[in-house]
CHARMM-style PDB file with segment names, atoms N, HN, CA, C and O in Angstrom:
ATOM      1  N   UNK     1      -6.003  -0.492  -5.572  1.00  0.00      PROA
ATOM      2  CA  UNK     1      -6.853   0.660  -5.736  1.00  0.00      PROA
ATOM      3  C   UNK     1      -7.586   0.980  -4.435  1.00  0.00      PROA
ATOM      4  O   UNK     1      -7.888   2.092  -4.002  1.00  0.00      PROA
ATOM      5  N   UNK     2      -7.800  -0.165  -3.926  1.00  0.00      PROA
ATOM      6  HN  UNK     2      -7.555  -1.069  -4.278  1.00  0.00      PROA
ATOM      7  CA  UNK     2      -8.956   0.334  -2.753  1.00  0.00      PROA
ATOM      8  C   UNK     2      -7.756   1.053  -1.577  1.00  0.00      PROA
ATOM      9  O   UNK     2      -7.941   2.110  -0.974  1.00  0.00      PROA
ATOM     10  N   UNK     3      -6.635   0.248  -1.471  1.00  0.00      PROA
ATOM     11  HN  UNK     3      -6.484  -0.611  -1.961  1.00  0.00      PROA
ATOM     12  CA  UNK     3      -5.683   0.558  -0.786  1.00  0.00      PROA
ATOM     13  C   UNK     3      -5.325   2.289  -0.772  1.00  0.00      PROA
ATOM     14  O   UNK     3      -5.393   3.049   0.194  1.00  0.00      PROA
ATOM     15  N   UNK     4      -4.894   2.624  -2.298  1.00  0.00      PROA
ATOM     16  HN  UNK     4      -4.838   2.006  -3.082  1.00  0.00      PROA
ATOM     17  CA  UNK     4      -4.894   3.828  -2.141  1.00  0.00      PROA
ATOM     18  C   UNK     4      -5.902   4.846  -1.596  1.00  0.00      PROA
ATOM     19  O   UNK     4      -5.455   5.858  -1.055  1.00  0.00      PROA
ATOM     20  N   UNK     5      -7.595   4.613  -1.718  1.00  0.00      PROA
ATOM     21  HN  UNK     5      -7.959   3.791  -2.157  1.00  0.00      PROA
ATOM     22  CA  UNK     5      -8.556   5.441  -1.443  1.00  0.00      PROA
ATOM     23  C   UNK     5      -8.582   5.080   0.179  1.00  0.00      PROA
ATOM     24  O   UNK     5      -8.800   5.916   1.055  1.00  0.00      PROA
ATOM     25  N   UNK     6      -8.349   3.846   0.377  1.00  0.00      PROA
ATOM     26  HN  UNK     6      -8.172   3.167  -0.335  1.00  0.00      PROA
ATOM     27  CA  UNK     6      -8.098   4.022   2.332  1.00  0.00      PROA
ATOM     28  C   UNK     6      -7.021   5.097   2.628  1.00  0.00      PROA
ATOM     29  O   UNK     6      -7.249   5.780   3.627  1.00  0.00      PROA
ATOM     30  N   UNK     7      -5.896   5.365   1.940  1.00  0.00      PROA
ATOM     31  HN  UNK     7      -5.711   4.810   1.129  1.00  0.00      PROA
ATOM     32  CA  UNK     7      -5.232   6.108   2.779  1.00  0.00      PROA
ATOM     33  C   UNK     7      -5.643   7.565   2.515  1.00  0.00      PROA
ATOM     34  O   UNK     7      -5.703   8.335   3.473  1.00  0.00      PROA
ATOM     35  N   UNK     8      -5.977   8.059   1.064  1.00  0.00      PROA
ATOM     36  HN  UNK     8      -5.928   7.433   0.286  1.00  0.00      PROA
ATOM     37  CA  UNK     8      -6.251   9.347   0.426  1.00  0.00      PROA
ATOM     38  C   UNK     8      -7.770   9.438   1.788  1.00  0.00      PROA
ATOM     39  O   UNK     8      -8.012  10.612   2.066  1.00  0.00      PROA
ATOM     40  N   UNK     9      -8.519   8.597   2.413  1.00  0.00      PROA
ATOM     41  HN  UNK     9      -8.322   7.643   2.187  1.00  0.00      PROA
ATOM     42  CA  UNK     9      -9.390   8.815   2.991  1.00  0.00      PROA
ATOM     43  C   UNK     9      -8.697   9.064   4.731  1.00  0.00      PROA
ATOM     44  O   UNK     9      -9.336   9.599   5.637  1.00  0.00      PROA
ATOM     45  N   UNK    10      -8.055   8.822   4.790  1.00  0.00      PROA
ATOM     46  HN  UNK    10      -7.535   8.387   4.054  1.00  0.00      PROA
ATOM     47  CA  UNK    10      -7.221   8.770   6.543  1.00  0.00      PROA
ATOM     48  C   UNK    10      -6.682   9.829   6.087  1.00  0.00      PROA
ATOM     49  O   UNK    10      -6.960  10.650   6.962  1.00  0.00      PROA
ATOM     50  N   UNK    11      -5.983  10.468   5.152  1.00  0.00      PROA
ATOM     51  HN  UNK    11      -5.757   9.801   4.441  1.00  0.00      PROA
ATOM     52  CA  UNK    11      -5.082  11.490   5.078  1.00  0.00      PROA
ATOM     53  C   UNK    11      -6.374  12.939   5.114  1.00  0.00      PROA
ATOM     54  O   UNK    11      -5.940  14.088   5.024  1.00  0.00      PROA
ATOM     55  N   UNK    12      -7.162  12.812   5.184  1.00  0.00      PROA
ATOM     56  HN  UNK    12      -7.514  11.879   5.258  1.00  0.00      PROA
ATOM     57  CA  UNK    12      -8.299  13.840   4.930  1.00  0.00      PROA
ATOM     58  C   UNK    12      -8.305  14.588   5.974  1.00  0.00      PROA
ATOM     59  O   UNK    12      -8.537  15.797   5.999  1.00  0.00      PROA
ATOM     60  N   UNK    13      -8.003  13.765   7.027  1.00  0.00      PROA
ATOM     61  HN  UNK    13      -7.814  12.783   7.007  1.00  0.00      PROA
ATOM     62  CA  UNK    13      -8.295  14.099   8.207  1.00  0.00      PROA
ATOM     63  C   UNK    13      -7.017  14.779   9.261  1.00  0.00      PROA
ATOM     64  O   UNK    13      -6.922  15.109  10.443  1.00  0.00      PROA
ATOM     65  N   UNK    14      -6.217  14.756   8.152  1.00  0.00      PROA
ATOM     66  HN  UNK    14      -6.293  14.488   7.191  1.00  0.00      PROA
ATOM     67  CA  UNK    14      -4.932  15.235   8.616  1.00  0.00      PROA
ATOM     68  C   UNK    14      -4.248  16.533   8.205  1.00  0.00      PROA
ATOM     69  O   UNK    14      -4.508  17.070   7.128  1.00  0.00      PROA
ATOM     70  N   UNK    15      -3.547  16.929   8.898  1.00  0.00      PROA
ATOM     71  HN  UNK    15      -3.336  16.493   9.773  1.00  0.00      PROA
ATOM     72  CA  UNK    15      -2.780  18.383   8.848  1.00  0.00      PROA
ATOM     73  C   UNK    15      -1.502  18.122   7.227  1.00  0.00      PROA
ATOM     74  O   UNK    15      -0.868  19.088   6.800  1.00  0.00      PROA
ATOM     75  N   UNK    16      -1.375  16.733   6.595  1.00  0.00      PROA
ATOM     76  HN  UNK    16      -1.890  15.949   6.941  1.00  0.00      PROA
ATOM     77  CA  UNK    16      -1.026  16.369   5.593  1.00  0.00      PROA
ATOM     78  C   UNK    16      -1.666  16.978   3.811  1.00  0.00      PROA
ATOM     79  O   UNK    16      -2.786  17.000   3.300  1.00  0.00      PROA
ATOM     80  N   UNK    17      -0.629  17.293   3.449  1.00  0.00      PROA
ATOM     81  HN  UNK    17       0.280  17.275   3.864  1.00  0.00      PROA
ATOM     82  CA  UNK    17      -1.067  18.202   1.923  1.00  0.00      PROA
ATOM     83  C   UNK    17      -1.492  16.837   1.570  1.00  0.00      PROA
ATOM     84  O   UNK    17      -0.741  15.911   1.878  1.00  0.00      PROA
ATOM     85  N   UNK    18      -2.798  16.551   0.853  1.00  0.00      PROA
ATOM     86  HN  UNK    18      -3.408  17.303   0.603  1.00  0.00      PROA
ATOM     87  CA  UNK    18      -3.034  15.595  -0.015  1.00  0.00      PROA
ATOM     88  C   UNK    18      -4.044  15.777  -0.545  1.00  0.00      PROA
ATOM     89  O   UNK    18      -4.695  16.745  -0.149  1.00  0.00      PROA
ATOM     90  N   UNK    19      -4.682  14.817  -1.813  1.00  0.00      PROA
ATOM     91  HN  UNK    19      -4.154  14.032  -2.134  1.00  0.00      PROA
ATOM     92  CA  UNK    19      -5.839  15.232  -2.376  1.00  0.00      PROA
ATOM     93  C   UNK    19      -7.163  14.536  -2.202  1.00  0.00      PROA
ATOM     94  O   UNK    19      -7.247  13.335  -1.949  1.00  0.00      PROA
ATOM     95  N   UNK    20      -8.089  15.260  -2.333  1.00  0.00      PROA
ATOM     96  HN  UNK    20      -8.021  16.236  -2.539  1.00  0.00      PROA
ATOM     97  CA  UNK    20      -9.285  14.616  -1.858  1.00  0.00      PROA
ATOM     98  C   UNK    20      -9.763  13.505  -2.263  1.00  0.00      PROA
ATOM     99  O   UNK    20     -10.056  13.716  -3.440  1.00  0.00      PROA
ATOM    100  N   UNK    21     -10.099  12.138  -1.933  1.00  0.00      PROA
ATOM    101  HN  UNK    21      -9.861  11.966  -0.977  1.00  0.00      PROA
ATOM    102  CA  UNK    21     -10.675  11.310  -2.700  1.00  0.00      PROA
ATOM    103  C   UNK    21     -12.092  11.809  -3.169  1.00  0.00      PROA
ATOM    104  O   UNK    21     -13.058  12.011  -2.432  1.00  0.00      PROA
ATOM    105  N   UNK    22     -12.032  11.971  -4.543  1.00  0.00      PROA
ATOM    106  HN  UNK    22     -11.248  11.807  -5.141  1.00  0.00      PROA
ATOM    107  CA  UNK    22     -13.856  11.998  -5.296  1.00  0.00      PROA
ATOM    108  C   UNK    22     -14.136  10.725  -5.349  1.00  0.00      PROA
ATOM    109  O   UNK    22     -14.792  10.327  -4.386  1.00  0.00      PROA
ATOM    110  N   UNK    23     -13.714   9.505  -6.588  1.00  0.00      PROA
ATOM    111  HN  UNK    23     -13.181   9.828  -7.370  1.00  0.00      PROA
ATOM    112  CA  UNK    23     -14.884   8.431  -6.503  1.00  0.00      PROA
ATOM    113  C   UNK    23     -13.576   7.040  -6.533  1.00  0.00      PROA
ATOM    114  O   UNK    23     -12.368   7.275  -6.559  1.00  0.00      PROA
ATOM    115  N   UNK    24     -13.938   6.205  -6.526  1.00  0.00      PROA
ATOM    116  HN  UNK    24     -14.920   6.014  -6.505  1.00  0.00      PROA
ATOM    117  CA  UNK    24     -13.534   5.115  -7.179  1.00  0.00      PROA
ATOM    118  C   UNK    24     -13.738   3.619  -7.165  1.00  0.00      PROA
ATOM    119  O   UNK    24     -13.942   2.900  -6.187  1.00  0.00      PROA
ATOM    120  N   UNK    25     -13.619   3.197  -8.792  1.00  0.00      PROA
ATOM    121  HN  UNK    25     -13.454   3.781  -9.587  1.00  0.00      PROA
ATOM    122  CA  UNK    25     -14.277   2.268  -9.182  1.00  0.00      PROA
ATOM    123  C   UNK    25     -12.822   1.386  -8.959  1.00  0.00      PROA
ATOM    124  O   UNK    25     -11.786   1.955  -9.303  1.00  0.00      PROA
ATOM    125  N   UNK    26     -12.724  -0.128  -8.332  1.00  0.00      PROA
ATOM    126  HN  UNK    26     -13.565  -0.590  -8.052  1.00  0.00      PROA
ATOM    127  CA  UNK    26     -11.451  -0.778  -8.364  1.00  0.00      PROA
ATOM    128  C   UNK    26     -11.574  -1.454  -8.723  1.00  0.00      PROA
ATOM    129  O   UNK    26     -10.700  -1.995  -9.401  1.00  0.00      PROA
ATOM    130  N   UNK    27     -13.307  -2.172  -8.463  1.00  0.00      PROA
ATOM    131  HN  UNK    27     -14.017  -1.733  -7.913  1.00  0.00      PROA
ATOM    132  CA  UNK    27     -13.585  -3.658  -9.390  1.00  0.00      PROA
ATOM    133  C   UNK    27     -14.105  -3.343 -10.733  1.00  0.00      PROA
ATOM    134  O   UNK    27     -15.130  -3.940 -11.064  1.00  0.00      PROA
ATOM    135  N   UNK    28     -13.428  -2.271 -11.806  1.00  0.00      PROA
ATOM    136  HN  UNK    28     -12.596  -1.787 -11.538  1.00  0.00      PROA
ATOM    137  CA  UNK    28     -13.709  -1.893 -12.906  1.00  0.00      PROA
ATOM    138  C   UNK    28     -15.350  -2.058 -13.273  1.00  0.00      PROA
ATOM    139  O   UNK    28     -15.547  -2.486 -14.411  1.00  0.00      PROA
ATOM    140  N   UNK    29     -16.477  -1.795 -12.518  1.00  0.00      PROA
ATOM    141  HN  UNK    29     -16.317  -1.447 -11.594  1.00  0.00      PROA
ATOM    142  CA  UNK    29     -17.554  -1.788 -12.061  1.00  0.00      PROA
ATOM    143  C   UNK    29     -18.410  -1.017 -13.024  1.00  0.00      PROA
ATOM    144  O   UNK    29     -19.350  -1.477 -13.673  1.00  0.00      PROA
ATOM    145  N   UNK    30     -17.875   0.446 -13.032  1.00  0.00      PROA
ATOM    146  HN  UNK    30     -17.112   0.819 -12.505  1.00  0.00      PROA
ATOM    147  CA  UNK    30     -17.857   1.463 -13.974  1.00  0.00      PROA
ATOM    148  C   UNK    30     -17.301   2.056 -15.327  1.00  0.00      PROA
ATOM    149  O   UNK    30     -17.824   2.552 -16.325  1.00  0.00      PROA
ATOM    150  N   UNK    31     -16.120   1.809 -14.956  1.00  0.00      PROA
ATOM    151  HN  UNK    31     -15.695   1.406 -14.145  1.00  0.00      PROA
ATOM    152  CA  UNK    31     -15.124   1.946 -16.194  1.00  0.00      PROA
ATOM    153  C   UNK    31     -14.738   1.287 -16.194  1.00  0.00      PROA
ATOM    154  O   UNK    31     -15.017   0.521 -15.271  1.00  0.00      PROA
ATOM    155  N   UNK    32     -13.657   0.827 -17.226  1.00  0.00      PROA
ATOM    156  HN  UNK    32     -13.431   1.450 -17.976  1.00  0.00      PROA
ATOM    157  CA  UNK    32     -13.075  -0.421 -18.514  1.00  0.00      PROA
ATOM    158  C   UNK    32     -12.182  -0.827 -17.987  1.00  0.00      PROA
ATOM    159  O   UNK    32     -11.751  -1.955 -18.227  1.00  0.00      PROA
ATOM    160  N   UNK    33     -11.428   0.316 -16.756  1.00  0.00      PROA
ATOM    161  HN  UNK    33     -11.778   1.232 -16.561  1.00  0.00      PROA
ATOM    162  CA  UNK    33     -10.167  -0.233 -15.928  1.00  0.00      PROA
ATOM    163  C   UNK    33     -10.801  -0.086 -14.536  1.00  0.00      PROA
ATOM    164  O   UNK    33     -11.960   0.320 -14.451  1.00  0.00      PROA
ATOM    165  N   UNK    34     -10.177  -0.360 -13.581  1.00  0.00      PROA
ATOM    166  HN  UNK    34      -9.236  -0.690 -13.651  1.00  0.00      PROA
ATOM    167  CA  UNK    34      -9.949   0.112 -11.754  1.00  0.00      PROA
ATOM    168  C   UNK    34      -9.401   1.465 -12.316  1.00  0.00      PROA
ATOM    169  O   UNK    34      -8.604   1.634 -13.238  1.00  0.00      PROA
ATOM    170  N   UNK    35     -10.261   2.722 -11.236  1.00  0.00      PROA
ATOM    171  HN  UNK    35     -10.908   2.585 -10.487  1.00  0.00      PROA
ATOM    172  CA  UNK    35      -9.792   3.570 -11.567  1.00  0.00      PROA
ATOM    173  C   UNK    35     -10.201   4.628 -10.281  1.00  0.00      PROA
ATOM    174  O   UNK    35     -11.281   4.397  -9.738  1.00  0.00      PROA
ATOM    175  N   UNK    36      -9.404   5.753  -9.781  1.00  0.00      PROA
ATOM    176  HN  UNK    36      -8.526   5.941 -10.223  1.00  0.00      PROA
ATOM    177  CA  UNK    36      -9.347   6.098  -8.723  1.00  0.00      PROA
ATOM    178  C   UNK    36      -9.154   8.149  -9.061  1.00  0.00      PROA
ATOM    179  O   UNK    36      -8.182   8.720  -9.555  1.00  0.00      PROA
ATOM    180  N   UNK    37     -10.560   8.807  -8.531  1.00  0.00      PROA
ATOM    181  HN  UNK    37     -11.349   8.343  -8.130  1.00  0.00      PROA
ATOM    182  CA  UNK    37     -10.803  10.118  -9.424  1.00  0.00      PROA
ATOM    183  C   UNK    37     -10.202  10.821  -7.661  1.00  0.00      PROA
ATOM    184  O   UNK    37     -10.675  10.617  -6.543  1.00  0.00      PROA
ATOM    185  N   UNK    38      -9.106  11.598  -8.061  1.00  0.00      PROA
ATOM    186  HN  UNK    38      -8.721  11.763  -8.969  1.00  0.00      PROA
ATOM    187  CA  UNK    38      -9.054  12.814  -6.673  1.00  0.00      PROA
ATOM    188  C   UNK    38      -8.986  14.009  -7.262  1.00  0.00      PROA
ATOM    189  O   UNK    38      -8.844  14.240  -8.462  1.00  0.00      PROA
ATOM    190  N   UNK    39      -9.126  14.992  -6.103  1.00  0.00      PROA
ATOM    191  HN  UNK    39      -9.242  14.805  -5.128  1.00  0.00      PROA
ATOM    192  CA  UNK    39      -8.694  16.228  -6.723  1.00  0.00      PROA
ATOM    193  C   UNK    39      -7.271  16.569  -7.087  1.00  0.00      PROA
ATOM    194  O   UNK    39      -6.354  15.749  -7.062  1.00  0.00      PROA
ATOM    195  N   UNK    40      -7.152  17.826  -7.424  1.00  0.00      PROA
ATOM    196  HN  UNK    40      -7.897  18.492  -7.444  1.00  0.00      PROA
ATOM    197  CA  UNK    40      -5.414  18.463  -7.572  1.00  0.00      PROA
ATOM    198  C   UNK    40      -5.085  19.800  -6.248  1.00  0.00      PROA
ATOM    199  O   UNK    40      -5.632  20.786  -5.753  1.00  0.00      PROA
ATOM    200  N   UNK    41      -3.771  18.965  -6.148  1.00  0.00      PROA
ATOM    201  HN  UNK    41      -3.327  18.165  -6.550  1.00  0.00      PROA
ATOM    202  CA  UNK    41      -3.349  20.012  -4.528  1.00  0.00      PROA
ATOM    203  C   UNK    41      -3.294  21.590  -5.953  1.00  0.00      PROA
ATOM    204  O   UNK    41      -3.136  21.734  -7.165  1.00  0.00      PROA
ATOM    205  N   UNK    42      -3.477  22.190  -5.059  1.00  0.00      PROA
ATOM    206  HN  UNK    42      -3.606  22.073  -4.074  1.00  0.00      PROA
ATOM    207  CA  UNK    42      -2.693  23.701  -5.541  1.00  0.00      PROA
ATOM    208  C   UNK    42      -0.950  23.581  -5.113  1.00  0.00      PROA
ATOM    209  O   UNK    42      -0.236  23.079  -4.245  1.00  0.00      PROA
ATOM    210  N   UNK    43      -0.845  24.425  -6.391  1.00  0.00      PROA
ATOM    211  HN  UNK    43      -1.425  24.833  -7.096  1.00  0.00      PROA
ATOM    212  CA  UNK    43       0.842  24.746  -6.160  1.00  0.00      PROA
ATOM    213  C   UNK    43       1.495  24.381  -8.160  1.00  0.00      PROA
ATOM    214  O   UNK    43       0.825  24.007  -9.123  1.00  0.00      PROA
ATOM    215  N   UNK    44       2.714  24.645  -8.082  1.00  0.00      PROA
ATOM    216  HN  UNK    44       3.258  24.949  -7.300  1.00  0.00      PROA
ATOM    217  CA  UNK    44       3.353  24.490  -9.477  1.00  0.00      PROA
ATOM    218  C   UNK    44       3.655  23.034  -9.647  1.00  0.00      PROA
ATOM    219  O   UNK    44       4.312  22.278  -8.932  1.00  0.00      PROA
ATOM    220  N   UNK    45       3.045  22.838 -10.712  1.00  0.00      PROA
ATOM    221  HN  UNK    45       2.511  23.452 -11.293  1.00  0.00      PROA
ATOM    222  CA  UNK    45       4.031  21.511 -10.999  1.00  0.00      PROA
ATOM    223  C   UNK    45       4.900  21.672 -12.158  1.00  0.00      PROA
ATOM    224  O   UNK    45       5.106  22.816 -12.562  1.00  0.00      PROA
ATOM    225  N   UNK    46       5.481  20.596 -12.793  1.00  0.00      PROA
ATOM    226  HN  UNK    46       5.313  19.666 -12.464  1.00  0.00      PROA
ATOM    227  CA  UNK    46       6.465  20.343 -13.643  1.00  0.00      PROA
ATOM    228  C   UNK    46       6.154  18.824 -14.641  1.00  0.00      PROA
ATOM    229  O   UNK    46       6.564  17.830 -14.044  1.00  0.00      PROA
ATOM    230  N   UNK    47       5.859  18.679 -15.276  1.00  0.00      PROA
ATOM    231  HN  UNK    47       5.525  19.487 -15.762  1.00  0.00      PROA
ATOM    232  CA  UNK    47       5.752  17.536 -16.038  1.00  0.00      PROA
ATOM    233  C   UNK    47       7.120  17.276 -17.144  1.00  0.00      PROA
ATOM    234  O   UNK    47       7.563  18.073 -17.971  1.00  0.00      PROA
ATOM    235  N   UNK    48       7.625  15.787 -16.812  1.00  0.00      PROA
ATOM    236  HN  UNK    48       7.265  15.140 -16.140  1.00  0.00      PROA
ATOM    237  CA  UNK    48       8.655  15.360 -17.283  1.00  0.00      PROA
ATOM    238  C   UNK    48       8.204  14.102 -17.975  1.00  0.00      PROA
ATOM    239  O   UNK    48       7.753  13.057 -17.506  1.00  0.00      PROA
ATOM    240  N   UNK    49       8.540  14.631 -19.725  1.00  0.00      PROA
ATOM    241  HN  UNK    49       8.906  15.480 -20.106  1.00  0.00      PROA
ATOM    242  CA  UNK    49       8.318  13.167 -20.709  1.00  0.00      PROA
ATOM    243  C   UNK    49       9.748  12.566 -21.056  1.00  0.00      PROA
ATOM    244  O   UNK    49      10.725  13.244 -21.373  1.00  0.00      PROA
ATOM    245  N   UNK    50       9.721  11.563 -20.976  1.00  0.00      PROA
ATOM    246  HN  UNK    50       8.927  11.012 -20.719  1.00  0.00      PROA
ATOM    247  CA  UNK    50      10.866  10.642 -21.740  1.00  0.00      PROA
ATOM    248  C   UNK    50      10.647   9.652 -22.688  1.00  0.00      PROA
ATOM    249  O   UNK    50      10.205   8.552 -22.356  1.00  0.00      PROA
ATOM    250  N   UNK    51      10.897   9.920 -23.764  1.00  0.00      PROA
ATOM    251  HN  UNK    51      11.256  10.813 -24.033  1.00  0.00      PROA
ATOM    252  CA  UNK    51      10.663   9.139 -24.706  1.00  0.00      PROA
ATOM    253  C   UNK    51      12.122   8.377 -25.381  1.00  0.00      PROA
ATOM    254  O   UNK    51      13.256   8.856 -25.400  1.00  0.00      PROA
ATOM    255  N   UNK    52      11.636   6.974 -25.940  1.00  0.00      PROA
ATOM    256  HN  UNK    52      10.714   6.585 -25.925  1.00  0.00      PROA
ATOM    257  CA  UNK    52      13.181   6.291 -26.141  1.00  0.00      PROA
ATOM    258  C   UNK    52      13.781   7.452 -27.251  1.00  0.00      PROA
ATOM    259  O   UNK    52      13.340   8.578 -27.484  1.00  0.00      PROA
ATOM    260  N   UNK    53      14.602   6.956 -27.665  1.00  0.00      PROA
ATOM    261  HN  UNK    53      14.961   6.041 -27.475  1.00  0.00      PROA
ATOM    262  CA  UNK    53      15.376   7.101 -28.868  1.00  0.00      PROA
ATOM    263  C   UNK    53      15.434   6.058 -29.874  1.00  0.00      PROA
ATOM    264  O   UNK    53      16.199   6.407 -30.773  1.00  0.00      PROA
ATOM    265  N   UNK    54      15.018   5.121 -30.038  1.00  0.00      PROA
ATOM    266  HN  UNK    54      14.396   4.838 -29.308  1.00  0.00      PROA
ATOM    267  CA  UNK    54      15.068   4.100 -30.573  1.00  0.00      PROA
ATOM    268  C   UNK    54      13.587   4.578 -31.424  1.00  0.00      PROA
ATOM    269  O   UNK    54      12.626   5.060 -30.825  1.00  0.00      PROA
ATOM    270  N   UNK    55      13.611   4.385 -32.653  1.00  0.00      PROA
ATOM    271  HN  UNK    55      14.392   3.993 -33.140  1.00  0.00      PROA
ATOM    272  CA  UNK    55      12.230   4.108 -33.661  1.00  0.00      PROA
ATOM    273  C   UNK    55      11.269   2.930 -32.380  1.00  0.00      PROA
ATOM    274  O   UNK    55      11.610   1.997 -31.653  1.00  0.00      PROA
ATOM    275  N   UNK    56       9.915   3.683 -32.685  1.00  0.00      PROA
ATOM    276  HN  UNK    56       9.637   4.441 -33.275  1.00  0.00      PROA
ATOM    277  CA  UNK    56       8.656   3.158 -31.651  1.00  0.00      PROA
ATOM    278  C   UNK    56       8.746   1.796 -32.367  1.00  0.00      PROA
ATOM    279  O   UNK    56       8.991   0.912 -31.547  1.00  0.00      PROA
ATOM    280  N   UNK    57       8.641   1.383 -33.500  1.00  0.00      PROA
ATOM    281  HN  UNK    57       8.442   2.101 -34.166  1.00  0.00      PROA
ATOM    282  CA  UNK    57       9.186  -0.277 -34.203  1.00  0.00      PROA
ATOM    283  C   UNK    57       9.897  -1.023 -33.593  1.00  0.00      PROA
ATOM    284  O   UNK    57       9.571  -2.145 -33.205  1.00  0.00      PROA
ATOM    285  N   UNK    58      11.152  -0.391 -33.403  1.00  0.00      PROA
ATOM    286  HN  UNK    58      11.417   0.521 -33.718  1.00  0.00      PROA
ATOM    287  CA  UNK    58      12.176  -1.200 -32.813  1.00  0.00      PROA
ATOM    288  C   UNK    58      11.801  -1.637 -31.232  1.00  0.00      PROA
ATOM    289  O   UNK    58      12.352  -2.593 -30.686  1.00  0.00      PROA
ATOM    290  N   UNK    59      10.926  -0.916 -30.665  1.00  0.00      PROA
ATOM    291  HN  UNK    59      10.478  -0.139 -31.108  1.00  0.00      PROA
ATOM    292  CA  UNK    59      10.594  -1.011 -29.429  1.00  0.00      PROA
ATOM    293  C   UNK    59      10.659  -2.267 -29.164  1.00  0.00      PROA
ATOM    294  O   UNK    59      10.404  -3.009 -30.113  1.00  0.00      PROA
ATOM    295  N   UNK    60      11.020  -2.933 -27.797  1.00  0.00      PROA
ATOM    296  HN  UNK    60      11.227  -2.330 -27.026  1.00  0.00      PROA
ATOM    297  CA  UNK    60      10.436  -4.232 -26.817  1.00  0.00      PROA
ATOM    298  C   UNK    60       9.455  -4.098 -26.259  1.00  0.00      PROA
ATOM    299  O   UNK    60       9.207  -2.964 -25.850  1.00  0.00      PROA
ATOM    300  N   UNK    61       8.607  -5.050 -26.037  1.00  0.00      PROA
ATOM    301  HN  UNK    61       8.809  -5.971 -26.370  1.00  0.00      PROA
ATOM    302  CA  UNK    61       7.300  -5.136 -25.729  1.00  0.00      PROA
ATOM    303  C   UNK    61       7.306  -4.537 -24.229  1.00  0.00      PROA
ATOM    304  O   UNK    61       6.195  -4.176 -23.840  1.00  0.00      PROA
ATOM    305  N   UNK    62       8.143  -4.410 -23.520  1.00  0.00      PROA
ATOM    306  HN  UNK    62       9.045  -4.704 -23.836  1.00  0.00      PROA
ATOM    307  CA  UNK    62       8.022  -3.905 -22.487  1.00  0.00      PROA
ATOM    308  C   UNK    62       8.264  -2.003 -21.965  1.00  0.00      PROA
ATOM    309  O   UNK    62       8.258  -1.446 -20.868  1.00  0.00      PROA
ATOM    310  N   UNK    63       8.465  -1.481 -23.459  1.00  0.00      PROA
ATOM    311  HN  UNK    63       8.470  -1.933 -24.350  1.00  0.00      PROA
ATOM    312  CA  UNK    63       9.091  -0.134 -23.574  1.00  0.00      PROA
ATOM    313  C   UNK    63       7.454   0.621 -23.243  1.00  0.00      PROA
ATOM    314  O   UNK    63       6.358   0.133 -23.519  1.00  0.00      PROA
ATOM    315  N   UNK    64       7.713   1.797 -22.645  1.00  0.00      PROA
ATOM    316  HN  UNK    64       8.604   2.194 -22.420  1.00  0.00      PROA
ATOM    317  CA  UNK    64       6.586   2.606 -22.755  1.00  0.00      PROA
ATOM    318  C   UNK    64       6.994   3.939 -22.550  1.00  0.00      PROA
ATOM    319  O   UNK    64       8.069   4.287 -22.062  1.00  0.00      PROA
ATOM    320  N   UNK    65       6.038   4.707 -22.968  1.00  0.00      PROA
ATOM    321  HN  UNK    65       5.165   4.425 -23.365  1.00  0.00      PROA
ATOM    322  CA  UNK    65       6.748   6.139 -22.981  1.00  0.00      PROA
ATOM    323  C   UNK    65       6.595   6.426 -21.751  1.00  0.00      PROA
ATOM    324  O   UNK    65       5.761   5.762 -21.136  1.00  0.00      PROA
ATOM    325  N   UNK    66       7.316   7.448 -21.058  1.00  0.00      PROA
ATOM    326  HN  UNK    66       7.994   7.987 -21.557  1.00  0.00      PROA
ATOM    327  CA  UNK    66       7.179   7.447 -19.325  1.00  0.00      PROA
ATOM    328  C   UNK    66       6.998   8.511 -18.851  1.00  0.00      PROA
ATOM    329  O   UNK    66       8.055   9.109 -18.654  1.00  0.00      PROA
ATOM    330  N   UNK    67       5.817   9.223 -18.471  1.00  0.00      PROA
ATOM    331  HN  UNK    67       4.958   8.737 -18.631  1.00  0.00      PROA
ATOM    332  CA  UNK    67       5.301  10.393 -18.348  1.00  0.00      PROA
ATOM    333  C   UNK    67       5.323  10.778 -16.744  1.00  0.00      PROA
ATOM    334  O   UNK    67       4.951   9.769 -16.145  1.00  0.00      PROA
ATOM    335  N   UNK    68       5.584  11.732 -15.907  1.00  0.00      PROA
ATOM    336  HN  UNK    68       5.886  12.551 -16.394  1.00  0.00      PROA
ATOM    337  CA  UNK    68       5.904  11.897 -14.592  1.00  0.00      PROA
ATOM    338  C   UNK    68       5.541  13.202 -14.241  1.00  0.00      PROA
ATOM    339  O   UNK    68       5.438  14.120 -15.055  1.00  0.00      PROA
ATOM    340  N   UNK    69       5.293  13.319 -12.706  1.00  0.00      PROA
ATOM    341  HN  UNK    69       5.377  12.574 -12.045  1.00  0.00      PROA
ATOM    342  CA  UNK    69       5.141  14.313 -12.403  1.00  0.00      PROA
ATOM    343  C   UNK    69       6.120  15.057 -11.522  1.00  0.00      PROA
ATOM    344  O   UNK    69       6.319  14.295 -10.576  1.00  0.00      PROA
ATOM    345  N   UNK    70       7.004  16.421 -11.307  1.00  0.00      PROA
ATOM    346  HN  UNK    70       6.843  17.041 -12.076  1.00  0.00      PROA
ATOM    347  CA  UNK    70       8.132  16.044 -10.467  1.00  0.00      PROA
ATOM    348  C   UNK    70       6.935  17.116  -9.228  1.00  0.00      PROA
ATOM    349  OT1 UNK    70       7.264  17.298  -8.056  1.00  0.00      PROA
TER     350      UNK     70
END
């Protein structure tokens, strides 16, 4: 976590599209997890869900639904 806000903080300063770091908590300090608040670039996005096919029961403990951004 901290890793990412070092670079979202070096990239600020650059001619690089990226988003602003607002806050973040890594030693879950604040909130319940490590958690890392930026802004949103402008422009279109696309959100892509995949969900199994398999009944959520049948699932393996390692299945999760997999939510993305393209």
């Amino acid at each position: 976590m901290t890793r990412e806000a070092a670079i979202l903080r070096l990239l600020g300063d650059t001619v690089v599209p990226a988003p602003t770091l607002v806050a973040v908590d890594a030693t879950a300090t604040y909130c319940d997890h490590p958690s890392l608040l930026m802004s949103r670039l402008p422009g279109p996005y696309a959100w892509t869900i995949r969900v199994p096919t398999v009944a959520p029961s049948r699932w393996p403990g390692n299945w999760r639904v997999s939510i993305g951004c393209r």
